[in-house]
C-alpha positions as CSV (number, residue, x, y, z in Angstrom):
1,X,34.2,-14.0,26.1
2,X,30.6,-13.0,25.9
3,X,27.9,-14.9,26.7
4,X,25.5,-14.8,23.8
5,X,22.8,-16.4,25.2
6,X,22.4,-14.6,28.2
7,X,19.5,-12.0,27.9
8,X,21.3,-9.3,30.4
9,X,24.3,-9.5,27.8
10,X,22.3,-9.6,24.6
11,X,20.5,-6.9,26.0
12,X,23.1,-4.2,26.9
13,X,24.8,-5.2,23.3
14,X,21.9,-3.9,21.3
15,X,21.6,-1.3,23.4
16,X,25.3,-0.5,23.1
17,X,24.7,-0.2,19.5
18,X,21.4,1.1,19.5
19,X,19.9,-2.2,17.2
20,X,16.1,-2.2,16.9
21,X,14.7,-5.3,15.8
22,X,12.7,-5.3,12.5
23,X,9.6,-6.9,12.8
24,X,9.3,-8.0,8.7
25,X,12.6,-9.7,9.1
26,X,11.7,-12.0,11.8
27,X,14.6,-11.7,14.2
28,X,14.8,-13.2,16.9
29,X,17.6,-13.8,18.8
30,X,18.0,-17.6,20.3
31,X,18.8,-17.5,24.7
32,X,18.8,-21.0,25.7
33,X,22.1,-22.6,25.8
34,X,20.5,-26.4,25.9
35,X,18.6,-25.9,22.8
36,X,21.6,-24.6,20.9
37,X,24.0,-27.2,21.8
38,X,21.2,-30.5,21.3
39,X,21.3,-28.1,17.4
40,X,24.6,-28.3,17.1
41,X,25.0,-31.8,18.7
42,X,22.7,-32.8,15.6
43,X,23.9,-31.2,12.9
44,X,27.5,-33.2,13.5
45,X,30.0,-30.9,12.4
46,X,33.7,-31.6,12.1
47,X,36.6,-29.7,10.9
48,X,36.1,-30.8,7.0
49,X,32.7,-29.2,7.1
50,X,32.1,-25.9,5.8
51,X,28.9,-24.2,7.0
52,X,26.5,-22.0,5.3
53,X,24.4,-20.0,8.1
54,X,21.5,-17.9,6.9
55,X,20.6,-14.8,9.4
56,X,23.3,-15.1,12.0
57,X,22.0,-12.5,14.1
58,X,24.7,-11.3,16.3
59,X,26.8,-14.4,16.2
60,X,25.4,-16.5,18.8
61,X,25.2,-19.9,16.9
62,X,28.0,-18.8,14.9
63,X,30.4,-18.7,17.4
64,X,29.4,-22.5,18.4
65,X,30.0,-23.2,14.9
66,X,33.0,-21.8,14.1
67,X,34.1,-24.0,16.8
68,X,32.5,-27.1,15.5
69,X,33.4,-26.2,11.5
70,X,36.2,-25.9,8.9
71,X,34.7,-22.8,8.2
72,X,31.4,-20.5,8.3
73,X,29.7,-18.1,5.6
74,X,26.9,-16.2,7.7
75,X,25.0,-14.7,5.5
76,X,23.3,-11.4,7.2
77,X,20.7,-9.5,4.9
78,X,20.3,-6.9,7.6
79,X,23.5,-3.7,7.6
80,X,22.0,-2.9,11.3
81,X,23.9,-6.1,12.5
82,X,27.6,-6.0,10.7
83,X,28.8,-3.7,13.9
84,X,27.5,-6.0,16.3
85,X,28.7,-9.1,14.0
86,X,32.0,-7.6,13.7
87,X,32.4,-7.4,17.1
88,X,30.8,-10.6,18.8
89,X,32.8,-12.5,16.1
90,X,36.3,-11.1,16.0
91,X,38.2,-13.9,17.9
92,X,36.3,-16.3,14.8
93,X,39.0,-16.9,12.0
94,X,37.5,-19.2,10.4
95,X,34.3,-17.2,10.0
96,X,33.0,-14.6,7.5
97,X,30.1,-12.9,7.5
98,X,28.5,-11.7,3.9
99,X,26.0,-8.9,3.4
100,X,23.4,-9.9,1.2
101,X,20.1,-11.4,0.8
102,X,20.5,-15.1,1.3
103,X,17.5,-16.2,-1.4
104,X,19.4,-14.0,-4.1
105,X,22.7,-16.5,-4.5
106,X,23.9,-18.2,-6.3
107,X,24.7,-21.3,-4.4
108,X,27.0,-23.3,-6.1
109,X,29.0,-20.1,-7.0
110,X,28.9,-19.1,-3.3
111,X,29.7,-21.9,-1.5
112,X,32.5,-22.7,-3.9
113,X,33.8,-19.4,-3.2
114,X,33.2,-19.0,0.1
115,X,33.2,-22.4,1.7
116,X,36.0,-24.2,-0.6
117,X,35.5,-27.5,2.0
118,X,35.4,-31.3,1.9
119,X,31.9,-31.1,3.0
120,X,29.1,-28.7,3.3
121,X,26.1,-28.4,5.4
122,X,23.7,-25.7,6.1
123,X,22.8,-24.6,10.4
124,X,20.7,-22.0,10.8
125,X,18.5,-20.3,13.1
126,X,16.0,-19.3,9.7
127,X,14.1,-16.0,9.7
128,X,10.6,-17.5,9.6
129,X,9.5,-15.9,6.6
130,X,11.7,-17.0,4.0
131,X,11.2,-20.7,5.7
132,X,9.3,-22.2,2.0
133,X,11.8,-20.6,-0.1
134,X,14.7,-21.1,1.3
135,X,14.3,-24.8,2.4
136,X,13.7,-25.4,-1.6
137,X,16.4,-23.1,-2.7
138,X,18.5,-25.3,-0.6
139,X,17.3,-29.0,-1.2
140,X,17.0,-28.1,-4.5
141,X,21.1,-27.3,-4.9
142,X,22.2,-30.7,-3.8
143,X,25.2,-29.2,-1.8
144,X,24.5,-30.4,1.5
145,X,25.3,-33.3,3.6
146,X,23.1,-32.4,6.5
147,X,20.6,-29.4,6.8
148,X,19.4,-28.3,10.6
149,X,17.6,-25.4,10.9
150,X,15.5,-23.5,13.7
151,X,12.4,-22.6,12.5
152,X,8.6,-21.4,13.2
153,X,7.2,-25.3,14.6
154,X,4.4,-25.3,12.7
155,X,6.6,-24.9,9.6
156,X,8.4,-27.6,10.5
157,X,5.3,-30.0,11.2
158,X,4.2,-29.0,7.2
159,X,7.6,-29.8,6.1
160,X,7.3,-33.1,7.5
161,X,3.3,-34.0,7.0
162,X,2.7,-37.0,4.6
163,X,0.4,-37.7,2.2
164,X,-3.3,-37.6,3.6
165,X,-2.3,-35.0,6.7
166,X,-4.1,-31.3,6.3
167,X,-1.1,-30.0,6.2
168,X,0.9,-31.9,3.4
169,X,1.3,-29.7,0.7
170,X,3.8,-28.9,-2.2
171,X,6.8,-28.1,-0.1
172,X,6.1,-31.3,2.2
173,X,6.2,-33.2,-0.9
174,X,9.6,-31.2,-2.4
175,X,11.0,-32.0,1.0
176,X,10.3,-35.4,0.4
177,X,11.8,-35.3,-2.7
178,X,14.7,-34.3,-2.0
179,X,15.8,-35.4,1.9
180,X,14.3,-37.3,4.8
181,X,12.9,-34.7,7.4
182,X,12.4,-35.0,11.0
183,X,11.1,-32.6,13.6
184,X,14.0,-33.3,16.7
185,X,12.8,-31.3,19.6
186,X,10.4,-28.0,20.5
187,X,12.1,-25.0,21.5
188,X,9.7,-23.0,23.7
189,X,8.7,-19.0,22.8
190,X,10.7,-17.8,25.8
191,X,13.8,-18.9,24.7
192,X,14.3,-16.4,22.6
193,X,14.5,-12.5,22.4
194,X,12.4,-10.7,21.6
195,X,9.7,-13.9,22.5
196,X,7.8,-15.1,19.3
197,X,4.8,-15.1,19.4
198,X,4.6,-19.2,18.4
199,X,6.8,-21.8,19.1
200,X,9.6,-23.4,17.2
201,X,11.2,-26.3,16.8
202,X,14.6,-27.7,15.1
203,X,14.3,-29.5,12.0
204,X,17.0,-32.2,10.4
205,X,16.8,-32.6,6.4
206,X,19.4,-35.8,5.7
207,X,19.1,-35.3,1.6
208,X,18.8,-38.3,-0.7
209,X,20.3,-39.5,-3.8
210,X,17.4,-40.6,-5.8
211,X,19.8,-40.6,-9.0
212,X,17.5,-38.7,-10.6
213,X,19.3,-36.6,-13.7
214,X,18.7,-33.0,-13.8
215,X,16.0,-33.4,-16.3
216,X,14.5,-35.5,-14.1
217,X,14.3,-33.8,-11.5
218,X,13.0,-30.6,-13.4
219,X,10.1,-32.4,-14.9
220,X,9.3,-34.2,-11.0
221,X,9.2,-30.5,-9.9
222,X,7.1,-29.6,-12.8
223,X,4.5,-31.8,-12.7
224,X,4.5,-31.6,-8.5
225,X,3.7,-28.5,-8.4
226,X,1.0,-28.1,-10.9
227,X,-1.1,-30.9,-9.0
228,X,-0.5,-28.3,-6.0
229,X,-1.2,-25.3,-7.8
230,X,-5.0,-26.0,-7.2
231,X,-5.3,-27.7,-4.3
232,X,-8.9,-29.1,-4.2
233,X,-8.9,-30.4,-8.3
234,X,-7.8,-33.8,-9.2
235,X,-4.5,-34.2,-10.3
236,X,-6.4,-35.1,-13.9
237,X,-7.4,-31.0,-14.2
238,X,-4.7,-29.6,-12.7
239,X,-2.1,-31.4,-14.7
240,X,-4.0,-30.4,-18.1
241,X,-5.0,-26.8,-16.9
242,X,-1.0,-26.3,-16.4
243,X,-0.7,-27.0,-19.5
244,X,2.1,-29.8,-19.2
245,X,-0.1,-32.5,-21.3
246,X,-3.4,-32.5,-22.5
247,X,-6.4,-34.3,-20.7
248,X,-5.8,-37.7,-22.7
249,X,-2.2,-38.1,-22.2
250,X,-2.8,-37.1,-17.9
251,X,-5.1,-40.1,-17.7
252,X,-3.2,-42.8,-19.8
253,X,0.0,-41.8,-17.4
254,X,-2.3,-41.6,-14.6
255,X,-3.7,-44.9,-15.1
256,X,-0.1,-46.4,-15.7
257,X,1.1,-45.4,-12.5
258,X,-1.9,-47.7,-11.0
259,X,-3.6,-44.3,-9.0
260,X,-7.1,-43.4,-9.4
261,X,-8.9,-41.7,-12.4
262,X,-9.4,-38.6,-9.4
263,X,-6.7,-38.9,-7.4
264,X,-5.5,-35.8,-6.1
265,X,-1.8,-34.3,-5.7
266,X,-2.4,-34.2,-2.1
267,X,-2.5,-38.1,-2.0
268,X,0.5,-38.4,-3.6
269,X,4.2,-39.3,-2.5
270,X,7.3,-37.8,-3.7
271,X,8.2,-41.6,-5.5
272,X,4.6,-41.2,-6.6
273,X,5.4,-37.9,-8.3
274,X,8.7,-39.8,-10.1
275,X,6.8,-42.2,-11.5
276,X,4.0,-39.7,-12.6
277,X,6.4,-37.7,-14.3
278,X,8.3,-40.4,-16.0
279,X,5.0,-41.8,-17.4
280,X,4.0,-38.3,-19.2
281,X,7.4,-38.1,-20.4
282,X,6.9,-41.4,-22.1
């Protein structure tokens, strides 16, 4: 068995196959056997969980999870990789890898095909630059039990900034919404090849059941990110100028939540944003 996270053995594999890393994909390959397993150790898998994996690479964290999981749907938008994939994970049964462009499912349809499981969670070494969309594509699904994911570390600090930090924005508040974040440990830049040039860290998303009803939570989403949408306005003028009420009916829902006449979005909570949009919907 290979040793994935050796660099001598990740290097002659590429090599083998002649795979050149592409830089707009933002691959890079995880080589520090500590980190993986303190990612695995807290994503805590067991053999009713199916996993979704987004950009396995060439199977290093898969293997661990195949090991861990019921099943694994590694999702791999890049062809280059399916040879290597094919043949670092050929001793993985319970494993399939899928071709396609992760942020172009659709979820529910996927995962009940793909991982037809008691439980689902999501483990992922993310390519950095879907981090935003991703994240909300899966919070917003409800799916998961438990989402871990390696990413860029200052992503993961935004994710989990609060309300009054200079870097809380939409996507903290979303994630907010939705789970209860937590940065769990840095992973260095030389842990990784070919080295980043930025650290990362490992983020764990434990979602929430704020029983709100689908309508609910369109109209939370709605009004959240309009008072985003121009960061320096008060929540008064960007609510109106995105044309979800008029200036009257922003202030009177305003003023019923108890927040100031120019409070901004940025001093807002994800409960905050509930009760703002229940108000306008009032």
């Amino acid at each position: 068995m290979m040793d994935l996270t050796s660099p001598a053995v990740v290097r002659e594999l590429i090599g083998r196959y002649g795979f050149s890393f592409t830089k707009s994909l933002g691959q890079n390959f995880i080589t520090s056997r500590s980190a993986l397993e303190r990612m695995l150790d807290a994503a805590a898998l067991d053999a009713e969980t199916g996993v979704l994996e987004i950009g396995p690479g060439i199977g290093t964290l898969t293997r661990e999870l195949s090991m861990r999981a019921e099943r694994v749907a590694a999702v791999e938008i890049d062809r280059a990789l399916l040879p290597l994939l094919s043949e670092t994970l050929a001793d993985c049964g319970n494993v399939q890898v899928y071709h396609a462009d992760a942020l172009a499912l659709d979820l529910p349809a996927f995962c009940r095909d793909a991982l037809p499981c008691r439980k689902l969670a999501v483990c992922a070494n993310l390519p950095y630059y879907i981090t935003t969309p991703a994240v909300t594509m899966l919070l917003e699904s409800g799916l998961f039990s438990q989402i871990t994911l390696l990413l860029q570390r200052e992503a993961v600090e935004r994710l989990c900034a609060l309300p009054g930090e200079d870097s809380y924005c939409a996507v903290s508040a979303i994630v907010r919404l939705f789970a209860k974040p937590q940065l769990l440990f840095r992973v260095p830049a030389d842990c990784f090849i070919p080295r980043p040039k930025v650290a990362s860290a490992v983020l764990s998303l434990s979602p929430l059941d704020r029983g709100l009803s689908s309508e609910q939570k369109d109209r939370t989403l709605a009004v959240l990110r309009a008072a985003f949408a121009q960061r320096r306005k008060t929540l008064l003028n960007t609510l109106s100028a995105a044309e979800l009420c008029d200036r009257e009916q922003a202030l009177s829902a305003i003023r019923a939540c108890g927040f100031r006449d120019d409070v901004r979005g940025e001093a807002l909570r994800a409960e905050d944003f509930i009760l703002l949009a229940a108000a306008l919907s009032e």
